[in-house]
SEFIBA-345373 format. One line per 2 residues: number of its first residue (from 1); their letters; for each residue y, z, x of N, C-alpha, C. Coordinates in steps of 0.02 Angstrom, whole numbers, plus 50000, padded with zeros to 5 digits. Example, Ala and Ser with C-alpha at 12.3 -4.5 7.8 and 13.67 -1.06 7.14 Angstrom:
2
1) as) 49716,50390,50660,49775,50390,50615,49835,50390,50660; 49888,50354,50642,49947,50357,50684,50002,50394,50645 .
***
This chain:
324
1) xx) 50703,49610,50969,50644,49650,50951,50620,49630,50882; 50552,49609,50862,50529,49588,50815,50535,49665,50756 .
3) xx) 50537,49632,50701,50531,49677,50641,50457,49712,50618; 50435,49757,50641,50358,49752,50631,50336,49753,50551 .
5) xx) 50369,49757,50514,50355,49737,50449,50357,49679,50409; 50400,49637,50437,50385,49561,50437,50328,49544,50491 .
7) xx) 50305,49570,50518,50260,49540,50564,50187,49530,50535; 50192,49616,50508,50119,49636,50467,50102,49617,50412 .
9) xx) 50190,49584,50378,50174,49557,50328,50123,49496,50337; 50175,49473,50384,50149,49370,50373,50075,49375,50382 .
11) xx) 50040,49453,50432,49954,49425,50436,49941,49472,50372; 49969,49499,50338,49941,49530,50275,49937,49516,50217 .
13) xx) 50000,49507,50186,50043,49485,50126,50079,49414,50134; 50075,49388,50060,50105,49341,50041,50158,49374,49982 .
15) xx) 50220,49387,50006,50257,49429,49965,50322,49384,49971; 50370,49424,49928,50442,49397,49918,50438,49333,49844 .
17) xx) 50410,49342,49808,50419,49298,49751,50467,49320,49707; 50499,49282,49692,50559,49268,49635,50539,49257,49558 .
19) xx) 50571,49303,49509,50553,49325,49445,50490,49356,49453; 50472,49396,49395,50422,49431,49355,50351,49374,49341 .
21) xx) 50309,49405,49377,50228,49361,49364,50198,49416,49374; 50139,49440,49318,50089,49495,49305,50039,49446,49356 .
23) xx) 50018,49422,49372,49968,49399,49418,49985,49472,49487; 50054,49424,49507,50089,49428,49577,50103,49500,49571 .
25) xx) 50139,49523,49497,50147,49602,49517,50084,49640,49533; 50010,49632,49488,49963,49654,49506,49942,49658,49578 .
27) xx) 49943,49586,49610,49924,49571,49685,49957,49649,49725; 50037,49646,49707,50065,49685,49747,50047,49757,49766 .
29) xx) 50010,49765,49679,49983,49856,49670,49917,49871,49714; 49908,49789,49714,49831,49794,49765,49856,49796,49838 .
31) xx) 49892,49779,49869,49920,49764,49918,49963,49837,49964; 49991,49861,49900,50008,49937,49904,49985,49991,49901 .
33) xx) 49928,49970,49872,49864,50047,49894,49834,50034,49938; 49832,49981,49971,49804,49967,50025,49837,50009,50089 .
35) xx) 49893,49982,50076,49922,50002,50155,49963,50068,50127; 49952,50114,50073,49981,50183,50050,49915,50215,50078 .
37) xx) 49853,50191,50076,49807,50226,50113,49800,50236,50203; 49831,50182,50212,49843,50215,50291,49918,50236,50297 .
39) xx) 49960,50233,50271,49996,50287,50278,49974,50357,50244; 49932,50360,50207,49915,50437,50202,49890,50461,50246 .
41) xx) 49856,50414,50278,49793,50456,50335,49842,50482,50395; 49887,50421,50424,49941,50470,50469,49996,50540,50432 .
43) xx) 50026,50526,50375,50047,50575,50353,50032,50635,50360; 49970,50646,50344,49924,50703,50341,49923,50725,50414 .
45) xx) 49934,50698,50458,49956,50743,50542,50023,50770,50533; 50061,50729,50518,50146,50733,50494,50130,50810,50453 .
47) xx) 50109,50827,50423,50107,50857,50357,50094,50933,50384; 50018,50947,50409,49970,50973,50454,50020,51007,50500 .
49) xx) 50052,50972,50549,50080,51017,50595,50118,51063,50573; 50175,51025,50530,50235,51062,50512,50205,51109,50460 .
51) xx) 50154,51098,50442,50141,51165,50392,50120,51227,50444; 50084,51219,50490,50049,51259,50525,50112,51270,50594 .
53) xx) 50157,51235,50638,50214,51281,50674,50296,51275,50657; 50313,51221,50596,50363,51210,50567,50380,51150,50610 .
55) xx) 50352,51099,50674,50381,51063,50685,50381,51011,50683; 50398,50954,50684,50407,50888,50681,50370,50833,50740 .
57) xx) 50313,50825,50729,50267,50791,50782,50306,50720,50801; 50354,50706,50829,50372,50653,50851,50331,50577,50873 .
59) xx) 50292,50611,50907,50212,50594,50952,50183,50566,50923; 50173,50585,50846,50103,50563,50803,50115,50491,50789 .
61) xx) 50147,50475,50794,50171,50420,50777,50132,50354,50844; 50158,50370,50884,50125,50360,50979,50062,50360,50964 .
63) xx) 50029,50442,50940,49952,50444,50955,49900,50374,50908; 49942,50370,50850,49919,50311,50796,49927,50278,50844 .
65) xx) 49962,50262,50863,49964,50176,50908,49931,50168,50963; 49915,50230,50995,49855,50238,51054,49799,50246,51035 .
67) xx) 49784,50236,50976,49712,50248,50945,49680,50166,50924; 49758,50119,50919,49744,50044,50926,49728,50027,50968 .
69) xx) 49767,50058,51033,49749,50027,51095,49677,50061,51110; 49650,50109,51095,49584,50132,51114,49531,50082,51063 .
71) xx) 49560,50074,51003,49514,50007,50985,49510,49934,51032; 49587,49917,51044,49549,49844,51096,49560,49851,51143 .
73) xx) 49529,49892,51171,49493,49931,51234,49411,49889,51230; 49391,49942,51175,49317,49938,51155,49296,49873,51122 .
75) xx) 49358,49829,51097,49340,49754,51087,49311,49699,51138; 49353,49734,51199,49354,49710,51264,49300,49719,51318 .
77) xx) 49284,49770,51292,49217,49799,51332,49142,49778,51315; 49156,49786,51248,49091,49756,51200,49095,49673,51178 .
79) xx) 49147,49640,51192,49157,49579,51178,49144,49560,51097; 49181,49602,51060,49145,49610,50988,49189,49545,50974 .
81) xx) 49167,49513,50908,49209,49445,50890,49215,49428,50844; 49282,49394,50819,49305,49399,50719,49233,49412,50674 .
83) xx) 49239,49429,50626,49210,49425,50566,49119,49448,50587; 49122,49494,50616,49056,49554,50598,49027,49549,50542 .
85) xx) 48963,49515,50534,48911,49536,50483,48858,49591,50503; 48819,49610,50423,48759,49637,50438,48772,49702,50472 .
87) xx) 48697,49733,50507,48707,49803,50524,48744,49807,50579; 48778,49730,50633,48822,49741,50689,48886,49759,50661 .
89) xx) 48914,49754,50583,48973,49775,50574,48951,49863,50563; 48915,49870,50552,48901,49953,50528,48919,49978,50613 .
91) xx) 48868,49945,50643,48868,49983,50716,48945,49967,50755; 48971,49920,50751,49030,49910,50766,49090,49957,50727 .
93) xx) 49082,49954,50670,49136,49997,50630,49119,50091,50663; 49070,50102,50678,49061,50174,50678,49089,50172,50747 .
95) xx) 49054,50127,50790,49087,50138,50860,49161,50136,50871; 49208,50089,50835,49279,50094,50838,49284,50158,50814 .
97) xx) 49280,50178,50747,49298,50232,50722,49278,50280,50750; 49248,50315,50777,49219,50380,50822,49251,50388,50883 .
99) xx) 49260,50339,50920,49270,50327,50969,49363,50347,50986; 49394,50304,50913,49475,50285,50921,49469,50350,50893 .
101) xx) 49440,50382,50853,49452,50460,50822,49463,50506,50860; 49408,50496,50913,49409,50554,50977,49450,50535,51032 .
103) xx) 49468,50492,51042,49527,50468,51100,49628,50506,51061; 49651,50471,50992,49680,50485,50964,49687,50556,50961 .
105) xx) 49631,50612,50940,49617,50695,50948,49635,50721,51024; 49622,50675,51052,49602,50697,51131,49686,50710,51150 .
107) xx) 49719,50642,51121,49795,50613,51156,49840,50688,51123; 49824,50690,51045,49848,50747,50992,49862,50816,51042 .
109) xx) 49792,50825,51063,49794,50905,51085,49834,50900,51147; 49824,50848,51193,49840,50870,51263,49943,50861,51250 .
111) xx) 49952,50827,51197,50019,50821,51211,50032,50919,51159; 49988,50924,51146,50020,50992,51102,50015,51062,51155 .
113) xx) 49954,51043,51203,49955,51097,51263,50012,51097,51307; 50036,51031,51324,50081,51005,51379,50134,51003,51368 .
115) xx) 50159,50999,51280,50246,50981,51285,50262,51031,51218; 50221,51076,51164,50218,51111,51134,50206,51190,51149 .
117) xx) 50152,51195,51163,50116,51274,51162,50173,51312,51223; 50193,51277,51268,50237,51315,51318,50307,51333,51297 .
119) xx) 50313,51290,51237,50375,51321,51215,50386,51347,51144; 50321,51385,51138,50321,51424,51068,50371,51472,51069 .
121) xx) 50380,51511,51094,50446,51548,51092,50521,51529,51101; 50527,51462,51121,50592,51417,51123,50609,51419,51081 .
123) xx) 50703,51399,51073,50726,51372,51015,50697,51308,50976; 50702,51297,50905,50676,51258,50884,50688,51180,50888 .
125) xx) 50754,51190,50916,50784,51112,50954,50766,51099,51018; 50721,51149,51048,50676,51126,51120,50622,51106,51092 .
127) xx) 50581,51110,51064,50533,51095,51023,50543,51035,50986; 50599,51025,50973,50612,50951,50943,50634,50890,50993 .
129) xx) 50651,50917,51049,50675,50856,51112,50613,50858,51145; 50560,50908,51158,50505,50906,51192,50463,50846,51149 .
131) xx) 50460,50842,51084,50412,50813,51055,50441,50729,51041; 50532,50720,51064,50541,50658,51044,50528,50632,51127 .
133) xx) 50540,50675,51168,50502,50632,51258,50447,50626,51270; 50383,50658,51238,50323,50649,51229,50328,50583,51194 .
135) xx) 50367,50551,51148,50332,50486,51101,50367,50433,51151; 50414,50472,51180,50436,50406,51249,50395,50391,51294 .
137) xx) 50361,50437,51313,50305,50430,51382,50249,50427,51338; 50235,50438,51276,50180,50376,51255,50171,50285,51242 .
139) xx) 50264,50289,51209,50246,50219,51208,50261,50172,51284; 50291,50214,51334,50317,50178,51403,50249,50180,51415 .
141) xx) 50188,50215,51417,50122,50223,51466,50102,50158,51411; 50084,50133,51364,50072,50084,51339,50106,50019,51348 .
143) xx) 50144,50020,51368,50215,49942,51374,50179,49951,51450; 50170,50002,51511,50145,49962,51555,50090,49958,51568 .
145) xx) 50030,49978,51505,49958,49954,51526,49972,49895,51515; 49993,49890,51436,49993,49819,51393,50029,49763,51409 .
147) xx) 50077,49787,51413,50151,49731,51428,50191,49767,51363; 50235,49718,51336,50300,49722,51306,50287,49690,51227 .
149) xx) 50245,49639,51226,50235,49580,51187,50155,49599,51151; 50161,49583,51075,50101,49603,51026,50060,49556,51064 .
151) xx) 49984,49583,51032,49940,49565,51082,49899,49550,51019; 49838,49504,51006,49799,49488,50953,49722,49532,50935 .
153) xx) 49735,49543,50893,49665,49600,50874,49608,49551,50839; 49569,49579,50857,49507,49526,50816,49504,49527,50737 .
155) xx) 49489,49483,50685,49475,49513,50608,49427,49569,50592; 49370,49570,50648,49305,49602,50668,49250,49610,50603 .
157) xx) 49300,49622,50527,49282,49643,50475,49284,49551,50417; 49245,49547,50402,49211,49483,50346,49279,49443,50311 .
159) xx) 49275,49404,50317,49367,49402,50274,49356,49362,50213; 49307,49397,50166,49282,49387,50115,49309,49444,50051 .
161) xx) 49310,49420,49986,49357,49444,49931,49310,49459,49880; 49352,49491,49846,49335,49513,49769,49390,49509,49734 .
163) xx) 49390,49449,49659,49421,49426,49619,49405,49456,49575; 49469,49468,49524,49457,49501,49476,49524,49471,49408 .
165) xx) 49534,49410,49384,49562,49365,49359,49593,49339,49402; 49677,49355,49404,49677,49295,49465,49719,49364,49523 .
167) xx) 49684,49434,49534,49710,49461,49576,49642,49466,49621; 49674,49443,49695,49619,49448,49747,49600,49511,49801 .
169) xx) 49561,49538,49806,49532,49593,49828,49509,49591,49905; 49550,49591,49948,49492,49590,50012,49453,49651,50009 .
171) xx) 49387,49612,50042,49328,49679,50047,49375,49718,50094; 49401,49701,50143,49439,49749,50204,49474,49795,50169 .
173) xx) 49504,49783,50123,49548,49828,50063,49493,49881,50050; 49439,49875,50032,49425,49914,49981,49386,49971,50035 .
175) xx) 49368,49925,50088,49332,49980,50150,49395,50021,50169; 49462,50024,50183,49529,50052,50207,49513,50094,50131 .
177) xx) 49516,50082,50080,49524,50124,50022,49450,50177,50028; 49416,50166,50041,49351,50212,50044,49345,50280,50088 .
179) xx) 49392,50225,50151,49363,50276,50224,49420,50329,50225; 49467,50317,50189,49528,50339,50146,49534,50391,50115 .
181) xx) 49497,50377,50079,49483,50429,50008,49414,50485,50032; 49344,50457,50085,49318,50501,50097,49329,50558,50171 .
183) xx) 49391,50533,50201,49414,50567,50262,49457,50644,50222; 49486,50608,50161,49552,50649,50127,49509,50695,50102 .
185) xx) 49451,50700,50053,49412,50735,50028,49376,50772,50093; 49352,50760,50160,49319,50773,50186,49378,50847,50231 .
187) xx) 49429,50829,50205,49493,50858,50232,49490,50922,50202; 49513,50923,50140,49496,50947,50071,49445,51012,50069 .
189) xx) 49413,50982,50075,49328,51036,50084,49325,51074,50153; 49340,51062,50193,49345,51082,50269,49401,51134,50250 .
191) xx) 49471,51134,50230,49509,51188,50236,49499,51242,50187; 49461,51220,50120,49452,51263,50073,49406,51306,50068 .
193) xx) 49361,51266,50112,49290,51316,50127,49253,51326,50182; 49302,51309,50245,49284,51342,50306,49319,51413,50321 .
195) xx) 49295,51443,50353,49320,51506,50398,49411,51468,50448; 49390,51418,50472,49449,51377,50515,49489,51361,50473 .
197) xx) 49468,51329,50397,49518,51304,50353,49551,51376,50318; 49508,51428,50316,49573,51502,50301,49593,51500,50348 .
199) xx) 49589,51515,50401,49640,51531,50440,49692,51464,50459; 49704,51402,50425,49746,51363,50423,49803,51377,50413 .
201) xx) 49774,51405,50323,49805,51423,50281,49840,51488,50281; 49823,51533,50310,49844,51587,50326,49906,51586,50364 .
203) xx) 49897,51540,50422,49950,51540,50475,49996,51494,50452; 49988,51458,50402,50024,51407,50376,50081,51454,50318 .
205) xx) 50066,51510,50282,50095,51556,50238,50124,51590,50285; 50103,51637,50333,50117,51670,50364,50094,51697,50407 .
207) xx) 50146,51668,50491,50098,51665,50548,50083,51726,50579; 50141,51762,50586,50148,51846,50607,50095,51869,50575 .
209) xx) 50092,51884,50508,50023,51910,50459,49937,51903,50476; 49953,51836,50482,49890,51783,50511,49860,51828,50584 .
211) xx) 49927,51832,50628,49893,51855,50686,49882,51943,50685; 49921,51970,50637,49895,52045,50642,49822,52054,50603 .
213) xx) 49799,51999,50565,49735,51988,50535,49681,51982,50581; 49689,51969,50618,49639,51936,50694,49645,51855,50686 .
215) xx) 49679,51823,50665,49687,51749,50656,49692,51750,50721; 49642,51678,50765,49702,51657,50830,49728,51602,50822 .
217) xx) 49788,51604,50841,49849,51556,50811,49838,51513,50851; 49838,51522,50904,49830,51453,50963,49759,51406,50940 .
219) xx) 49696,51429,50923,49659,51380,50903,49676,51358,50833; 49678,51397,50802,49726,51351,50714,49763,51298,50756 .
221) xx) 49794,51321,50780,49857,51271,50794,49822,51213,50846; 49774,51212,50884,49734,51165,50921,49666,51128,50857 .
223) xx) 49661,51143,50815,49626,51127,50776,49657,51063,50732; 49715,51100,50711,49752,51044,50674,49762,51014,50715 .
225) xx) 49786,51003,50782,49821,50939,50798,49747,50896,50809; 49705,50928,50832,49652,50883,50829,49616,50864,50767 .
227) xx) 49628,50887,50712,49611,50844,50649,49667,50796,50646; 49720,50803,50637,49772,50777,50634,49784,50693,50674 .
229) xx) 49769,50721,50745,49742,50660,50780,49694,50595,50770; 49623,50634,50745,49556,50607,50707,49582,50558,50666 .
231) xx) 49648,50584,50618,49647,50545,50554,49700,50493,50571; 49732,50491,50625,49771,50446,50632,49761,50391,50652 .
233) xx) 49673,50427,50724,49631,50363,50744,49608,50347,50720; 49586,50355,50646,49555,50317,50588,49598,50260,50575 .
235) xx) 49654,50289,50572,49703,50257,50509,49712,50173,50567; 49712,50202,50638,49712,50143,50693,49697,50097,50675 .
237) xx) 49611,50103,50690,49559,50069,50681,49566,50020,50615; 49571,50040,50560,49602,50001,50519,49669,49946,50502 .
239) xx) 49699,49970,50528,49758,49941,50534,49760,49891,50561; 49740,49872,50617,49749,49838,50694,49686,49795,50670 .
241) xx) 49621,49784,50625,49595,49761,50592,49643,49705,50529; 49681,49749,50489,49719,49731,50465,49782,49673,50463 .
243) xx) 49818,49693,50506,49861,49669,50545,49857,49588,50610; 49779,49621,50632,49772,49593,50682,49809,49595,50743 .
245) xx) 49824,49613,50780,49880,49637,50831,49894,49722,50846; 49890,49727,50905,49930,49775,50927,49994,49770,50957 .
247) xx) 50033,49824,50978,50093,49825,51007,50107,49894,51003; 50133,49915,51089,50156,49971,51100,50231,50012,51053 .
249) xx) 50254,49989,51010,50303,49987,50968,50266,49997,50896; 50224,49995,50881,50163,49996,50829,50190,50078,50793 .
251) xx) 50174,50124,50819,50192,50177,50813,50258,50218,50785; 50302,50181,50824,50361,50202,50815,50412,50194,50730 .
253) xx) 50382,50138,50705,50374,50092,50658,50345,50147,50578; 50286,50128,50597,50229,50135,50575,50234,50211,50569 .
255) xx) 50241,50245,50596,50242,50326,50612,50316,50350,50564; 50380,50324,50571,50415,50316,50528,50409,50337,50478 .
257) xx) 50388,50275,50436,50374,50254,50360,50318,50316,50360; 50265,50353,50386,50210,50387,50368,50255,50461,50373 .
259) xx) 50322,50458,50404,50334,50528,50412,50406,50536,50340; 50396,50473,50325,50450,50472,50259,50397,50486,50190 .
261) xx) 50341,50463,50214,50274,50471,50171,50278,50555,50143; 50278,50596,50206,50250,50648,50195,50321,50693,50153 .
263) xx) 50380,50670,50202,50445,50704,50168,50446,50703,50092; 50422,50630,50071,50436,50633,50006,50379,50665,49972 .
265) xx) 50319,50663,49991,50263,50693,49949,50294,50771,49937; 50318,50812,49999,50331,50861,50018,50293,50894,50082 .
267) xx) 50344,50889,50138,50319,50902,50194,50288,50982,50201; 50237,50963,50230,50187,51038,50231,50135,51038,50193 .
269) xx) 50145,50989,50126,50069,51001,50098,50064,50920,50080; 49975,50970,50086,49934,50904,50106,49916,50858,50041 .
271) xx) 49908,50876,49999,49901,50853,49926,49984,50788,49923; 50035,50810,49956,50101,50806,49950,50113,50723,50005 .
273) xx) 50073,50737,50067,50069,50700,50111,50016,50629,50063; 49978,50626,50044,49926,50600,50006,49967,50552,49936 .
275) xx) 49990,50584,49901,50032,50551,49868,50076,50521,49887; 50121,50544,49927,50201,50532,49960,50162,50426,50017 .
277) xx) 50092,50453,50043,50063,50388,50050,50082,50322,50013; 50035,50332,49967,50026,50282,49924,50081,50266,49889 .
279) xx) 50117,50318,49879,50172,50307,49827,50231,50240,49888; 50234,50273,49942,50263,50218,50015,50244,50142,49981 .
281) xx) 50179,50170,49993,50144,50092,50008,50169,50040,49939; 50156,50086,49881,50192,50041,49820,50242,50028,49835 .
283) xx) 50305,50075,49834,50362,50057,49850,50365,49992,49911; 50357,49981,49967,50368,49948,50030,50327,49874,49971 .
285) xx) 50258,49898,49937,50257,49794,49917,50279,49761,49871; 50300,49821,49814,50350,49798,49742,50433,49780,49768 .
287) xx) 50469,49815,49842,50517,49804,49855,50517,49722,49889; 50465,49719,49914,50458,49657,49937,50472,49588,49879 .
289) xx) 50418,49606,49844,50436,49554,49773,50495,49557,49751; 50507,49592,49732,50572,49595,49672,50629,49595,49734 .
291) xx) 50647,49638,49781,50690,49612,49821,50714,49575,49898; 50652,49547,49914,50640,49535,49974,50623,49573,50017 .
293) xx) 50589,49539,50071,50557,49585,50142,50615,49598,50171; 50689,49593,50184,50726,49615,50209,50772,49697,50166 .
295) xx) 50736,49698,50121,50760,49763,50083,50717,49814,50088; 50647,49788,50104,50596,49851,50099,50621,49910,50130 .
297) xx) 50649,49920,50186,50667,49989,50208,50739,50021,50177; 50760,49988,50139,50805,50007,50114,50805,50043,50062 .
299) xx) 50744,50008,50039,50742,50028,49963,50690,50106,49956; 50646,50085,50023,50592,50155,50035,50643,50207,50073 .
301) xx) 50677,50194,50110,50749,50258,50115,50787,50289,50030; 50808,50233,50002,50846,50242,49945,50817,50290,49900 .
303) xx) 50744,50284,49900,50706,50317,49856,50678,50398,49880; 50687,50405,49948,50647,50450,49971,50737,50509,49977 .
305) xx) 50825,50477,49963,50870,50480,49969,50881,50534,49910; 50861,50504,49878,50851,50521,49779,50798,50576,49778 .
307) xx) 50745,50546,49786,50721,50623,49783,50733,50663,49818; 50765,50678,49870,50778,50740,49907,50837,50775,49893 .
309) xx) 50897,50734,49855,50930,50758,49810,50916,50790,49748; 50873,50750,49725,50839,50803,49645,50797,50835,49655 .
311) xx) 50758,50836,49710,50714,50881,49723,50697,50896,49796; 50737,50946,49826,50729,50933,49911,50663,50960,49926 .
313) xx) 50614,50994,49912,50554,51001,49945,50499,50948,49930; 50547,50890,49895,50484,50838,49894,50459,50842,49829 .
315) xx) 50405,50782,49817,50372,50802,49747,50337,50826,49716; 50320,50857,49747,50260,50906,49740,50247,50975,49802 .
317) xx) 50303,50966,49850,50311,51020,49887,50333,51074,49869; 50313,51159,49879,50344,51227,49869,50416,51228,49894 .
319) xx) 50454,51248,49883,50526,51272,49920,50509,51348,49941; 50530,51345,49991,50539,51427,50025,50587,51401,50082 .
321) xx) 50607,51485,50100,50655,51507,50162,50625,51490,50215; 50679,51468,50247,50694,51448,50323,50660,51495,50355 .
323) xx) 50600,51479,50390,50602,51560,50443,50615,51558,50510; 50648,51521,50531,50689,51523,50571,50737,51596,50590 .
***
């Protein structure tokens, strides 16, 4: 079984250099906000659920990777082809993105009606085996549309740069950093000052309370997974751009590292998920340099090891009681 982080490296990064070069360390910080921004965007489902029913979306991980495959779907259909200029990349970028957003939301809810909502009153370890056989029968329904074996994604996006002495900028970088930063804000504003985003928050403090309020818990809780979803088919669409390639294993990977994202930010909040991102993404391309691509997960465990020892709710997460 291939390493999917050596994989994404070789079409991403040119990493693993030996000694200290401010060029190369810079490259890396560019390289690491890059891909700390799509791990924030899945985090933030990671984050989302467990704040709102305490559990551990196994799935989300799956739904990211079905939100690739709902992109070269639509590659395939539209015959779209490397390197999009002009207003066909606008119309092309909105159509992946809308499209993998609402397929990804779609996959979110129905696995939260089907292998969740029926066992709200279960123990909390039914709830945790329900949600790790849901990410099995997502990635098996993908291995037999797809096959077994990564499959090639188009560049679709310009593969043109921005230099800035001798650190190089893909434009693709800075669009992943944009759609990034205005999904997170768009996040932001939606829970703070909708009627849906109190009652997030409400049921997220306290759900019993929430529902003697008139909160209904079942749409909070269908709401998030479908934002939650949205942002993961974002995070797709990008990626698989990125990368170039899909693979039904994409997820499993990938979903990982975004759910170590959120642990360390501090699982449950979203500010927490957002940081705990980027902060990944540094870690995973400075580990690369300084200690090789065969340490990166070692060293993003080691670190996420440490802080949960000095600080178990994360870095920026509240501590409270079990309510269990």
């Amino acid at each position: 079984m291939p390493n999917l982080f050596t994989l994404h490296v070789s079409h991403m990064w040119v990493l693993g250099a030996t000694g200290f070069d401010l060029t190369t360390f810079l490259q890396q910080i560019e390289n690491g906000i890059a891909l700390g921004a799509i791990y924030a965007l899945i985090a933030l489902g990671y984050t989302m659920v467990y704040g709102i029913i305490e559990l551990i979306n196994f799935a989300h991980g799956d739904v990211f990777m079905w939100g690739s495959f709902a992109a070269a779907l639509l590659v395939d259909i539209f015959h779209i082809p490397d390197q999009v200029t002009g207003l066909s990349l606008v119309g092309v970028l909105a159509l992946l993105l809308v499209v993998c957003m609402a397929v990804s939301a779609l996959i979110n809810v129905t696995v939260e009606r089907l292998a969740y909502r029926p066992l709200q009153r279960a123990p909390r370890l039914a709830l945790l085996i329900s949600a790790i056989g849901a990410s099995f029968i997502l990635e098996d329904l993908a291995k037999l549309w797809k096959g077994p074996s990564p499959l090639r994604f188009p560049t679709i996006f310009p593969q043109t740069n921005l230099q800035i002495g001798g650190v190089v900028i893909p434009t693709l970088d800075i669009f992943i950093l944009i759609l990034a930063i205005v999904l997170m804000v768009a996040l932001d504003r939606f829970i703070k000052l909708t009627s849906v985003g109190r009652a997030m928050r409400a049921t997220a403090q306290d759900r019993e309370a929430a529902s003697l309020m008139g909160v209904n818990i079942d749409r909070t809780i269908f709401v998030t997974f479908l934002i939650g979803g949205a942002l993961a088919g974002a995070a797709a669409v990008v990626y698989s751009m990125k990368v170039q390639q899909i693979w039904y294993f994409t997820g499993f990977k990938v979903g990982l590292v975004a759910f170590t994202a959120a642990v360390l930010g501090g699982i449950g909040d979203i500010k927490g998920a957002v940081y705990g991102g980027f902060l990944v993404g540094l870690i995973e391309a400075l580990a690369s340099q300084f200690f090789g691509i065969e340490w990166v997960d070692a060293t993003v465990f080691a670190v996420l090891v440490l802080v949960l020892v000095l600080r178990p709710s994360g870095l920026v997460g509240v501590a409270s009681a079990d309510k269990a």
